[in-house]
Backbone as CSV, one residue per row, in Angstrom:
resi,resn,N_x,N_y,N_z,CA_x,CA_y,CA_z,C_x,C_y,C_z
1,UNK,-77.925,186.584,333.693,-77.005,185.722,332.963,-75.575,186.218,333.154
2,UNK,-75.028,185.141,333.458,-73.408,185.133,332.842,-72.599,184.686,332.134
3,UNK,-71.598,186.014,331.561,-70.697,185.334,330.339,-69.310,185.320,330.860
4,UNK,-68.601,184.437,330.890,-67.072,184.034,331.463,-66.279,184.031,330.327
5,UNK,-65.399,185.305,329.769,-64.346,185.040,329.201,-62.995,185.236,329.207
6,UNK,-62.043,184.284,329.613,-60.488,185.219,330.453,-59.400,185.398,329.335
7,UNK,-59.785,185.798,327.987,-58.919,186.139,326.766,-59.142,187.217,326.300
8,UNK,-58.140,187.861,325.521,-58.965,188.666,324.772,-59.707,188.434,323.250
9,UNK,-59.496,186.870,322.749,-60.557,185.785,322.038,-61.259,186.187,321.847
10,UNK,-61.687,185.224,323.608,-62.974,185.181,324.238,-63.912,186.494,324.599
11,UNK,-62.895,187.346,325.099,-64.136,188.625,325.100,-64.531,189.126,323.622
12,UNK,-63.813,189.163,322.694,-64.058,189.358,321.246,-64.880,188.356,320.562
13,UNK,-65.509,187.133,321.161,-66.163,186.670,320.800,-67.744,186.215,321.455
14,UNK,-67.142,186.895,323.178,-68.606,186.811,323.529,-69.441,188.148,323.631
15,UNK,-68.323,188.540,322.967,-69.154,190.287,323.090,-70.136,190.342,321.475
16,UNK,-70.375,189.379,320.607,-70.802,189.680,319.553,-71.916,188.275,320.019
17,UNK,-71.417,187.360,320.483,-72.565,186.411,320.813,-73.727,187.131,322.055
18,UNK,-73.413,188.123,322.856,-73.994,188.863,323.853,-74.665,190.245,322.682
19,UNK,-74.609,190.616,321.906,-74.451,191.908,320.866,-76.148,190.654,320.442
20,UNK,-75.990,189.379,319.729,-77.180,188.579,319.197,-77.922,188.581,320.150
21,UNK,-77.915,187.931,321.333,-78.517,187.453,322.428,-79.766,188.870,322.857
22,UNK,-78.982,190.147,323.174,-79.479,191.013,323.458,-80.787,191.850,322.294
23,UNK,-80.467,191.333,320.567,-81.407,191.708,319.523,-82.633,190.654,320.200
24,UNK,-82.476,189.517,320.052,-83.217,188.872,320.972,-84.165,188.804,321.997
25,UNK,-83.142,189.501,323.233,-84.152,190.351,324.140,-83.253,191.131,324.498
26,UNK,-83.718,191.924,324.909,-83.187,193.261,324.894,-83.345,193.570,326.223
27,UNK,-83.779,193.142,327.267,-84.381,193.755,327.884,-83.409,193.159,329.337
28,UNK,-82.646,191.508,328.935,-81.373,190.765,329.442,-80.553,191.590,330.087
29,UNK,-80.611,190.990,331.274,-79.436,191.583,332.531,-78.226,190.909,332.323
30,UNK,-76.743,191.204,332.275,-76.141,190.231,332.119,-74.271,191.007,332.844
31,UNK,-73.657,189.781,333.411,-72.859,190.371,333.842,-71.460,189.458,333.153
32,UNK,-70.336,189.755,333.367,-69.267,189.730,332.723,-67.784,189.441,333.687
33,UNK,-67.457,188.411,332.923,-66.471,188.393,333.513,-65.382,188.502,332.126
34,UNK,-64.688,189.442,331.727,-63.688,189.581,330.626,-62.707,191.224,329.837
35,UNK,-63.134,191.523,329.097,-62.875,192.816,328.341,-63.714,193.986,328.339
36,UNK,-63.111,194.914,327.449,-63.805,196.507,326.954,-64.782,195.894,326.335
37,UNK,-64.882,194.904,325.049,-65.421,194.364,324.293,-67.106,193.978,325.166
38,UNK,-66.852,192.789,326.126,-67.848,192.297,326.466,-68.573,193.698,327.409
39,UNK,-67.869,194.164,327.965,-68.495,195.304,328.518,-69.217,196.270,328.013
40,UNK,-68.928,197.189,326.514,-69.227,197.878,326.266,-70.896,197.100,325.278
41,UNK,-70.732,195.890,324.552,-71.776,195.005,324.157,-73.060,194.928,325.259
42,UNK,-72.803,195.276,326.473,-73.824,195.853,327.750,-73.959,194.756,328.677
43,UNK,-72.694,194.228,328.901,-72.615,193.480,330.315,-72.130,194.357,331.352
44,UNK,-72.786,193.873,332.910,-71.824,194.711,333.882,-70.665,193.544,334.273
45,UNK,-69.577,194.680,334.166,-68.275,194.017,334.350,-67.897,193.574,335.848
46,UNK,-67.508,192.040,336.037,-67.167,191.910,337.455,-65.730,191.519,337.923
47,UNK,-64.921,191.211,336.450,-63.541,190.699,336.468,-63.052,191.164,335.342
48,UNK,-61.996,191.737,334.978,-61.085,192.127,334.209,-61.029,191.222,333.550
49,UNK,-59.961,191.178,332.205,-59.018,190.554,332.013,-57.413,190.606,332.484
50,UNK,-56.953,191.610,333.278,-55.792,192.068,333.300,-55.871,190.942,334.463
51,UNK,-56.620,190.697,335.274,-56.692,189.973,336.681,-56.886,188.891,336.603
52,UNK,-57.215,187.960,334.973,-56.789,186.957,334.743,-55.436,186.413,333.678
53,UNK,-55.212,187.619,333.090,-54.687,187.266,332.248,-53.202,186.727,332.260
54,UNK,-52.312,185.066,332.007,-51.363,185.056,332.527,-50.263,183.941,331.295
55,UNK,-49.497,184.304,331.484,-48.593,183.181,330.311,-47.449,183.026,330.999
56,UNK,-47.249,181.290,331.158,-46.167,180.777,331.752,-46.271,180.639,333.116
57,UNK,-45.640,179.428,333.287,-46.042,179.039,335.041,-45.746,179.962,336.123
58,UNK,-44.574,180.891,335.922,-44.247,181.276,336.909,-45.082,182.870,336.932
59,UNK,-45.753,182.875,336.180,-46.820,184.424,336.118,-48.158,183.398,336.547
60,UNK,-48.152,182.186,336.375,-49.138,181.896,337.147,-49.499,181.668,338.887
61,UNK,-48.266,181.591,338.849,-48.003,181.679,340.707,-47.656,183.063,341.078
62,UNK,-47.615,184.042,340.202,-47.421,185.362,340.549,-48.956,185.938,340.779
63,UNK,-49.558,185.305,339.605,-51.459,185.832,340.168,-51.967,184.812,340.377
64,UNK,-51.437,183.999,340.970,-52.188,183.013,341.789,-53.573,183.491,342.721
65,UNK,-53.278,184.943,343.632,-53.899,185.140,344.258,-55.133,185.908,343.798
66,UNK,-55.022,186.617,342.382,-55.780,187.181,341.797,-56.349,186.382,341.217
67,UNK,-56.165,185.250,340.867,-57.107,184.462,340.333,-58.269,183.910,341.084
68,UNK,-58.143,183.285,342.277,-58.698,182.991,343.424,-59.513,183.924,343.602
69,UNK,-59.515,185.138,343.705,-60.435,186.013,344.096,-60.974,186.363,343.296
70,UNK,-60.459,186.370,342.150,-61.862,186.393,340.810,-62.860,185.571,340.927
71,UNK,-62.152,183.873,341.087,-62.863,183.296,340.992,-64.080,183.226,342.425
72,UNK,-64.125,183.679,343.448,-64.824,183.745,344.165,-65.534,184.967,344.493
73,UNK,-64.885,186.020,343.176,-66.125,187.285,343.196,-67.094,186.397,342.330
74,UNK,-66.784,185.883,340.954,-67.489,185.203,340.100,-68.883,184.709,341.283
75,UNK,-68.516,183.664,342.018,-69.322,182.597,342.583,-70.388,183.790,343.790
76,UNK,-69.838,184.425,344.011,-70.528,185.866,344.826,-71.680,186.478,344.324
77,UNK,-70.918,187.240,342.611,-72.013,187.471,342.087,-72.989,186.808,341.872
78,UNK,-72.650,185.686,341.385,-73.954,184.563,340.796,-75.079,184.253,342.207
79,UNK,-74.389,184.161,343.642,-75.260,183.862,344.556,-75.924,185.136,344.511
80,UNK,-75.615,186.491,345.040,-75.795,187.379,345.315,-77.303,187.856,344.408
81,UNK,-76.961,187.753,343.051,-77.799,188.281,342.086,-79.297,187.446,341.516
82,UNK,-78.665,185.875,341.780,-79.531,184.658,341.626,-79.377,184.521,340.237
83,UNK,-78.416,184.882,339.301,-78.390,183.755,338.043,-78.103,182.562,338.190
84,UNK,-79.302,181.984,336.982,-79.129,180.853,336.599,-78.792,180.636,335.381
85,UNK,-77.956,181.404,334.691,-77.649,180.862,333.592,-75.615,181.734,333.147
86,UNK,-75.121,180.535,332.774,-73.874,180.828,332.738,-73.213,180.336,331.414
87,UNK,-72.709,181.135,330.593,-72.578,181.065,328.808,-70.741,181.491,329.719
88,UNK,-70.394,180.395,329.461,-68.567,180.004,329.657,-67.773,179.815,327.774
89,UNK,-66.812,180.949,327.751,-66.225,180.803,326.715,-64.988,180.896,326.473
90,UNK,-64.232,179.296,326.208,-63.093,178.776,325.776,-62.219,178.796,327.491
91,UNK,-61.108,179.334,327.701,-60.254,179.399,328.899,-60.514,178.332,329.348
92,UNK,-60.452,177.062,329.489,-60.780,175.832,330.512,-60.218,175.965,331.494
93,UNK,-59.025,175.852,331.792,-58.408,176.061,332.884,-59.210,176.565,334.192
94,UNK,-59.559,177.794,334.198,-60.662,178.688,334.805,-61.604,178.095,334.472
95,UNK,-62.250,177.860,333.108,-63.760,177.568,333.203,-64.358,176.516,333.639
96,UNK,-63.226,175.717,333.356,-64.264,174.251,334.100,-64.259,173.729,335.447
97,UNK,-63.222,174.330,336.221,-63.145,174.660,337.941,-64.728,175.265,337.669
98,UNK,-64.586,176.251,337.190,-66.250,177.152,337.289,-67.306,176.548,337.381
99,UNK,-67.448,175.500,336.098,-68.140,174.878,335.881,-68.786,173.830,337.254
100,UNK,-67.758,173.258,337.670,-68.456,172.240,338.824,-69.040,173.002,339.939
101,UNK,-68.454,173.902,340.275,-68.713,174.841,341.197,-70.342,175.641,340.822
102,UNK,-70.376,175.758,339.671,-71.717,176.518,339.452,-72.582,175.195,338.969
103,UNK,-72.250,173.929,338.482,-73.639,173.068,338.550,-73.954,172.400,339.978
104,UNK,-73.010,172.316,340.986,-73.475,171.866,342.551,-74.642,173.196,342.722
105,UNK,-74.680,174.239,342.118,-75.444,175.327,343.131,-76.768,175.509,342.045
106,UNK,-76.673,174.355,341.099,-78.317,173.863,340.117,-78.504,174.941,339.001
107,UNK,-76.814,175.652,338.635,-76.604,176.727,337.652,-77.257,175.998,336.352
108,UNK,-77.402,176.591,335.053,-77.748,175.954,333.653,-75.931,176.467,333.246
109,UNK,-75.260,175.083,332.705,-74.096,175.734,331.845,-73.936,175.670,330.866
110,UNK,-73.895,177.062,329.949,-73.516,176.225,328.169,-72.293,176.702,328.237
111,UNK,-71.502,176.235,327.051,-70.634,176.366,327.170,-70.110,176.682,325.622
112,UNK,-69.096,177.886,324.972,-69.042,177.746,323.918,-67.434,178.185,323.527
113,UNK,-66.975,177.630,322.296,-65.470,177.309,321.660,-65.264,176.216,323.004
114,UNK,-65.352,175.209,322.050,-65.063,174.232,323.151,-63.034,174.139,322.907
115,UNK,-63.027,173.445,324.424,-61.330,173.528,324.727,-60.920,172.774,323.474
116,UNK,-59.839,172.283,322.899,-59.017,171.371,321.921,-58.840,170.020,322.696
117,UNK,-59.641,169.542,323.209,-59.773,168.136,323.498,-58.610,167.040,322.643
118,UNK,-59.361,167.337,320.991,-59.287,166.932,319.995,-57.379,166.220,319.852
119,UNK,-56.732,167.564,320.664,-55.427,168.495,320.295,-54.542,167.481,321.366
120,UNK,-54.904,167.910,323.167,-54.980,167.932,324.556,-55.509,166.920,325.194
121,UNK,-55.892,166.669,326.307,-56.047,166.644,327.707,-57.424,166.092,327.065
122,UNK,-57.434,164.639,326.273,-59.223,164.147,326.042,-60.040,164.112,327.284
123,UNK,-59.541,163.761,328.232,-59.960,163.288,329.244,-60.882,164.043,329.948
124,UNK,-60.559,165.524,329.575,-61.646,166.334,330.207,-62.875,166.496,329.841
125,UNK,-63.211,165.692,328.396,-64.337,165.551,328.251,-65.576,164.901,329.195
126,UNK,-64.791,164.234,330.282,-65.376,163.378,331.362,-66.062,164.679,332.039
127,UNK,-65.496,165.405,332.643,-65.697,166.521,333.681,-66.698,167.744,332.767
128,UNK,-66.447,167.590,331.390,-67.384,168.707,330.534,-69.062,167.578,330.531
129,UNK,-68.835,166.472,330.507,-70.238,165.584,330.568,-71.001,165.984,331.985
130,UNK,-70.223,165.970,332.876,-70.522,165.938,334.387,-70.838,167.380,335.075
131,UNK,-70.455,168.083,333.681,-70.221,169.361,334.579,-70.812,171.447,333.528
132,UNK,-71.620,170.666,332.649,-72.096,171.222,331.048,-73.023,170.389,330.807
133,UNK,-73.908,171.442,330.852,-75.482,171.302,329.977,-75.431,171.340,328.603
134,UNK,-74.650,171.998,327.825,-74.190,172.114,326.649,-73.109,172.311,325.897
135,UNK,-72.809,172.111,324.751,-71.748,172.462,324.181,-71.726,173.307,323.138
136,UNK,-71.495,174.616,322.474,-71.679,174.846,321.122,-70.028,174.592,320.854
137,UNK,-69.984,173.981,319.548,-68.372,174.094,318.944,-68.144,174.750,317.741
138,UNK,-67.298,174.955,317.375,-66.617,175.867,316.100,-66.240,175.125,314.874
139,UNK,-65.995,173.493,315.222,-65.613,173.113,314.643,-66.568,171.858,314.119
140,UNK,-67.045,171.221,312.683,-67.816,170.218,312.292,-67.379,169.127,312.815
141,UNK,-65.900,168.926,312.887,-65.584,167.665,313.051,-66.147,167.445,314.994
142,UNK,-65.730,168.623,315.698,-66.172,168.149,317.019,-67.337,167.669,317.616
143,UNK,-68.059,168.018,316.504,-70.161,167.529,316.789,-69.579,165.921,317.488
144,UNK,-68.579,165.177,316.658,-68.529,163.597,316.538,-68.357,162.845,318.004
145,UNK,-67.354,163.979,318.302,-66.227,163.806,319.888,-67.318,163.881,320.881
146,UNK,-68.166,165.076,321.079,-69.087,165.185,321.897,-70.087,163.776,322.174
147,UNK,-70.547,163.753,320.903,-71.928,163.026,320.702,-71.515,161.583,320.752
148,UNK,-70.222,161.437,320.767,-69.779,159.826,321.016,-69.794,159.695,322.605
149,UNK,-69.648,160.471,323.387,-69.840,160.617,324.772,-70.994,161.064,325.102
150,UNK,-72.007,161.337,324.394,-73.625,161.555,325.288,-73.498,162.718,325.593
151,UNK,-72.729,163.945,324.854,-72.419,165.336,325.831,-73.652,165.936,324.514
152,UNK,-74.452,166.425,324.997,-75.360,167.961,324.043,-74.660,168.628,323.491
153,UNK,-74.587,168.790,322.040,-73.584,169.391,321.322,-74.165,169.897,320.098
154,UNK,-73.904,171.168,319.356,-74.501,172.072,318.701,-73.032,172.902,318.099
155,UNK,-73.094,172.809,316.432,-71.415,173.249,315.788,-72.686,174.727,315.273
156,UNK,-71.943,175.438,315.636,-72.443,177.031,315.114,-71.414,177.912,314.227
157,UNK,-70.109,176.974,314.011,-69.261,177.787,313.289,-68.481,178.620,313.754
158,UNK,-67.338,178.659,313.049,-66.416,179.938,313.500,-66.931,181.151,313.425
159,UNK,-66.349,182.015,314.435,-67.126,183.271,314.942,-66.158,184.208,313.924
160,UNK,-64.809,183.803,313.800,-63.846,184.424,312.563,-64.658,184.737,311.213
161,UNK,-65.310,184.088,311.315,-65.754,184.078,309.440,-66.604,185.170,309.499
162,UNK,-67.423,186.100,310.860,-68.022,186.787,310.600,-67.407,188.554,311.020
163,UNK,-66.183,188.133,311.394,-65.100,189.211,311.442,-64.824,189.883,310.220
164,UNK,-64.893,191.127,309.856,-64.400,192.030,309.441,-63.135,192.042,309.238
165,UNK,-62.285,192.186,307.691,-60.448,192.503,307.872,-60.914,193.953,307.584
166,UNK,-59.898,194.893,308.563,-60.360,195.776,308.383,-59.499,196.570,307.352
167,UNK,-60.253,197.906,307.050,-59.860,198.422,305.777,-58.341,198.459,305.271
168,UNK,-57.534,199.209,306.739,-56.385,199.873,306.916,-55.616,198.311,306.747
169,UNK,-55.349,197.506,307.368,-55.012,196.552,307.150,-55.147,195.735,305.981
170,UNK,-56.585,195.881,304.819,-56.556,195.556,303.887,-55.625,196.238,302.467
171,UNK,-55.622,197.300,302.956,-54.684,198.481,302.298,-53.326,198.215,302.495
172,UNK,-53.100,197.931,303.771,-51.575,197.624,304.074,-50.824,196.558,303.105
173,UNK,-51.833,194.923,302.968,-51.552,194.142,303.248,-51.710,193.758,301.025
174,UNK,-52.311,194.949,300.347,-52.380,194.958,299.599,-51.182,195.415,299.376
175,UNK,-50.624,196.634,299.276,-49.060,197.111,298.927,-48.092,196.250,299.349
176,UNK,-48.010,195.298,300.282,-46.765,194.663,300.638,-46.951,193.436,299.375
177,UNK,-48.033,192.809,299.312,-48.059,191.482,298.251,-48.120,192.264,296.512
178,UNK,-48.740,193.426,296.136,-48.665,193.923,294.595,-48.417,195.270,294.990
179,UNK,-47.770,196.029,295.861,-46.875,196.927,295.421,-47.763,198.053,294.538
180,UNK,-47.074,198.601,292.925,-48.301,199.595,292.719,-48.791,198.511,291.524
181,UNK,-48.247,197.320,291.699,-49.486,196.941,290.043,-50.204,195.714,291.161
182,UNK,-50.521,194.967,289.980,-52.132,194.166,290.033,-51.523,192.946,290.132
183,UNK,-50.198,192.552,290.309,-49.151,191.410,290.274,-48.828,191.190,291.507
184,UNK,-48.827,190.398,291.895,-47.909,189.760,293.051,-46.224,189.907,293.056
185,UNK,-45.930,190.678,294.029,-44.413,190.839,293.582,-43.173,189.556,293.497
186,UNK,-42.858,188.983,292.353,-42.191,187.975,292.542,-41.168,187.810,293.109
187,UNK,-40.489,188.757,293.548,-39.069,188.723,293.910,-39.102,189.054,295.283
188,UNK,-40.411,189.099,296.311,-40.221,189.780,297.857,-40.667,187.808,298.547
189,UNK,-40.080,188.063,299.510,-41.163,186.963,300.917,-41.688,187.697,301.851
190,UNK,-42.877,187.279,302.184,-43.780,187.695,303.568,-43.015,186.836,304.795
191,UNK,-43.310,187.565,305.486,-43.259,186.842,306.831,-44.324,187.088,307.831
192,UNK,-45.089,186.320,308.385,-45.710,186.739,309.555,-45.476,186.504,310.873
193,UNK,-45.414,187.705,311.518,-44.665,187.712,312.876,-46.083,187.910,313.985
194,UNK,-46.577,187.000,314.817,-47.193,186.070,315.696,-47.378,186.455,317.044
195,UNK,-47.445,187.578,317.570,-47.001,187.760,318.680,-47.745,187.378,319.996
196,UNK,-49.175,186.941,319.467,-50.140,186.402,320.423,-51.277,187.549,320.500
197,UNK,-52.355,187.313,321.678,-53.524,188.337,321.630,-53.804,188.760,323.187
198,UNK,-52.568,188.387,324.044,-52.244,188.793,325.223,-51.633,189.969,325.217
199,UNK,-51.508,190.614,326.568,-50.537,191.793,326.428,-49.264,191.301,327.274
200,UNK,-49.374,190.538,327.779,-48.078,189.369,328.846,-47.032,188.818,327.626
201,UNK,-47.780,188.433,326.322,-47.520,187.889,325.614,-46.504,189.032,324.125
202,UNK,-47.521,190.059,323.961,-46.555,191.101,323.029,-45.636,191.002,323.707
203,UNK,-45.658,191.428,324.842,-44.804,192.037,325.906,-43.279,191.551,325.659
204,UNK,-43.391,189.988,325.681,-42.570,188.894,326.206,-42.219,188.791,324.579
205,UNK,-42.676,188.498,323.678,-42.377,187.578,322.192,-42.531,188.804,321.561
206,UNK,-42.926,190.183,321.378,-42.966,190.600,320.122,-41.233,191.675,319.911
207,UNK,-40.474,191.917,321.315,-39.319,192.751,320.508,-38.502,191.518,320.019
208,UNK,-38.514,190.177,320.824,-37.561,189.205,320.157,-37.608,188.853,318.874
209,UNK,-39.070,189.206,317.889,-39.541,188.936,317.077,-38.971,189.747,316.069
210,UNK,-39.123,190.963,316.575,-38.555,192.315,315.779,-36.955,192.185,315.228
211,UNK,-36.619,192.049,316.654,-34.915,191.980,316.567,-34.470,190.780,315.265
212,UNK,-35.424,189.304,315.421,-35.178,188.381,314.299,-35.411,189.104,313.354
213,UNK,-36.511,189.552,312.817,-36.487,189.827,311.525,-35.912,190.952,310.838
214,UNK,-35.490,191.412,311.935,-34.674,193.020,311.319,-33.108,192.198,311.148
215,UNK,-32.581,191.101,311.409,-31.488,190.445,311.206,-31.619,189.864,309.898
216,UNK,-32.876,189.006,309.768,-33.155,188.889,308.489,-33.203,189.410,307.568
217,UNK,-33.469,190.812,307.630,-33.945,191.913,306.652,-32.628,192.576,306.256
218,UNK,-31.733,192.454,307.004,-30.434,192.758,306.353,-29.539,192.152,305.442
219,UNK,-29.786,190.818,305.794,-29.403,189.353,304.908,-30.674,189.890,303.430
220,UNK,-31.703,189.546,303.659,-32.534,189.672,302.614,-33.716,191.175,302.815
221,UNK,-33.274,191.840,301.796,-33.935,193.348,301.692,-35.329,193.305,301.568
222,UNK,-35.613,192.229,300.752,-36.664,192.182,300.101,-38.231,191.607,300.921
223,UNK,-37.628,191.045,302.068,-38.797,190.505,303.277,-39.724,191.699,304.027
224,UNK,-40.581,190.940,303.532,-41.767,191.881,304.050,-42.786,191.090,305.182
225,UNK,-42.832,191.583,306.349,-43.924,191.327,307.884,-44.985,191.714,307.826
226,UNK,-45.773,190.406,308.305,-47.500,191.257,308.432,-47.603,190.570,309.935
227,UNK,-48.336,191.879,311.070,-48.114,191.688,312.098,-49.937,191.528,312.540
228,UNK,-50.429,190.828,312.505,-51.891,190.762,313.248,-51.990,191.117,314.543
229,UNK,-53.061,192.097,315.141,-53.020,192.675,316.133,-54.382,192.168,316.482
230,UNK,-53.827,191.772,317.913,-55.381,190.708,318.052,-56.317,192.230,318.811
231,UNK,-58.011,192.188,318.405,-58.687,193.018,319.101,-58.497,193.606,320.467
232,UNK,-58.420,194.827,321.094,-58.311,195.067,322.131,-56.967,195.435,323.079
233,UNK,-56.019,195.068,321.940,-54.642,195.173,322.068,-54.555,196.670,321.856
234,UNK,-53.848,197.680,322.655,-53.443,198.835,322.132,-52.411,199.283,321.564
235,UNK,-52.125,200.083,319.973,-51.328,200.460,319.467,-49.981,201.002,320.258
236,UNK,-50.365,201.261,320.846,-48.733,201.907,321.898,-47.927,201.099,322.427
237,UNK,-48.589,199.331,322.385,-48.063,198.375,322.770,-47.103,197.774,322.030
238,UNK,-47.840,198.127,320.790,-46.460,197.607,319.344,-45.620,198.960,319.248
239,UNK,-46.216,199.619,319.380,-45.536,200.749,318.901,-44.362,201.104,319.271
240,UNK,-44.418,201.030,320.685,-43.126,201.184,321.860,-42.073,200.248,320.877
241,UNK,-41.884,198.781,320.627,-41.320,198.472,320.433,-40.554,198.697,318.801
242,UNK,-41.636,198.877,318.131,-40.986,198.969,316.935,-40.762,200.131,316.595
243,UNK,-40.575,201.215,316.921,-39.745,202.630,316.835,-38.769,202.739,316.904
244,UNK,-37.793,201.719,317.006,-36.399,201.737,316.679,-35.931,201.007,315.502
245,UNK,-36.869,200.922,314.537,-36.557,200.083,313.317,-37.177,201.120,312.428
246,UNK,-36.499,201.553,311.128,-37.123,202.497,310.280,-37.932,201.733,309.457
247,UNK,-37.794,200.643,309.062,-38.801,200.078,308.213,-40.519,199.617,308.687
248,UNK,-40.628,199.831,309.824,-42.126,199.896,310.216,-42.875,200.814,309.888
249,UNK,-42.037,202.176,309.530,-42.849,202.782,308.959,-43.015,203.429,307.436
250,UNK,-42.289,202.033,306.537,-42.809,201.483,305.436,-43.972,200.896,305.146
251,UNK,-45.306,201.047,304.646,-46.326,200.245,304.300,-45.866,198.975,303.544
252,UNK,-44.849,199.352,302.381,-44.261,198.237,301.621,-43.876,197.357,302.163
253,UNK,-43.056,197.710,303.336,-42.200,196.816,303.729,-43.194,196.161,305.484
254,UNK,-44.063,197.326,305.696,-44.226,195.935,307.237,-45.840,196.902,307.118
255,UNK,-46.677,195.585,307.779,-48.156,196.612,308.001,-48.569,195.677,309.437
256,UNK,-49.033,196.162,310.018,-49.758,195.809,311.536,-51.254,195.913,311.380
């Protein structure tokens, strides 16, 4: 089996759907195209994420060529090894090129977090009928979208709801909203600063982010940041940047 995920989402979410699969059977060969996450859950890894990972057109013509060759280690392995079964999650862009390419060669495709159709680009629901054995979605309302088009469709819920907030962050995120009492502090605002779950993406949006709100924070003292750090992201990545601001390393005032 293969699992296709080119986010770090997607590897955070097929590494816990691969984590079930494997209680299951255990005994499942399975290879990977994504993260630490899906890897260490006991896929063998055949594509990074760093070698897909890209934001904005002109980083897309910069790994143009790395993409291409992912995508044709992908189609390598699958001949090479003889899977028939391919669990594709979210990335359309990549996945559904994949997709046609692996049902001409009589692959099984499910497919799960379906794209935002809903949102986007309906039209690709044509090519997910033509080109997907299945659908699982996240969302109740999408059962409708599918099943009005004849596509196999199965809502399993958000994979979020079975995420963990973790402690340190619950601690953080407690002192910035009640401080030392049991009150909500009336006189502060939160802000949450967004930076994405790419590393192309901190990279690019999180010092511009910094610089805003440390402008803000001079106008108003009292603003307090909560910075979500998407899985898999490494601390040294925020870190670099916000070491030139003394208030990051306030709990009161900012928690990551």
């Amino acid at each position: 089996m293969l699992i296709v995920a080119g986010e770090t989402s997607g590897d955070q979410h097929g590494a816990h759907l691969l984590g079930e699969l494997l209680k299951r059977k255990p005994g499942l060969e399975v290879w990977s195209v994504g993260g630490d996450r899906l890897k260490n859950a006991g896929s063998t890894q055949i594509v990074s994420l760093s070698e897909l990972s890209v934001i904005g057109l002109m980083e897309v013509f910069r790994k143009a060529g790395s993409i291409l060759r992912a995508f044709r280690r992908v189609l390598q392995t699958v001949d090479r090894n003889g899977i028939s079964t391919v669990i594709l999650v979210d990335y359309p862009d990549f996945n559904l090129r994949l997709a046609r390419s692996l049902k001409k060669r009589g692959i099984r495709v499910f497919y799960y977090i379906s794209p935002q159709l809903w949102a986007w680009r309906k039209s690709r629901i044509h090519q997910i009928k033509r080109d997907v054995d299945h659908m699982f979605v996240i969302f109740p309302f999408e059962t409708a979208l599918y099943e009005k088009e004849g596509v196999p469709v199965t809502y399993v819920g958000h994979p979020l709801l079975d995420e963990p907030f973790p402690q340190e962050s619950q601690d953080g995120l407690r002192r910035i909203l009640f401080g030392r009492s049991n009150e909500p502090e009336t006189d502060s605002r939160i802000i949450g600063l967004l930076p994405g779950s790419r590393e192309s993406e901190v990279t690019r949006l999180y010092p511009k982010m910094l610089e805003a709100f440390d402008l803000l924070k001079k106008k108003f003292p009292e603003l307090r940041a909560v910075v979500p750090q998407a899985p898999g992201l490494p601390d040294h990545l925020f870190e670099g940047f916000e070491g030139k601001y003394s208030w990051t390393r306030d709990p009161r005032h900012f928690v990551r």
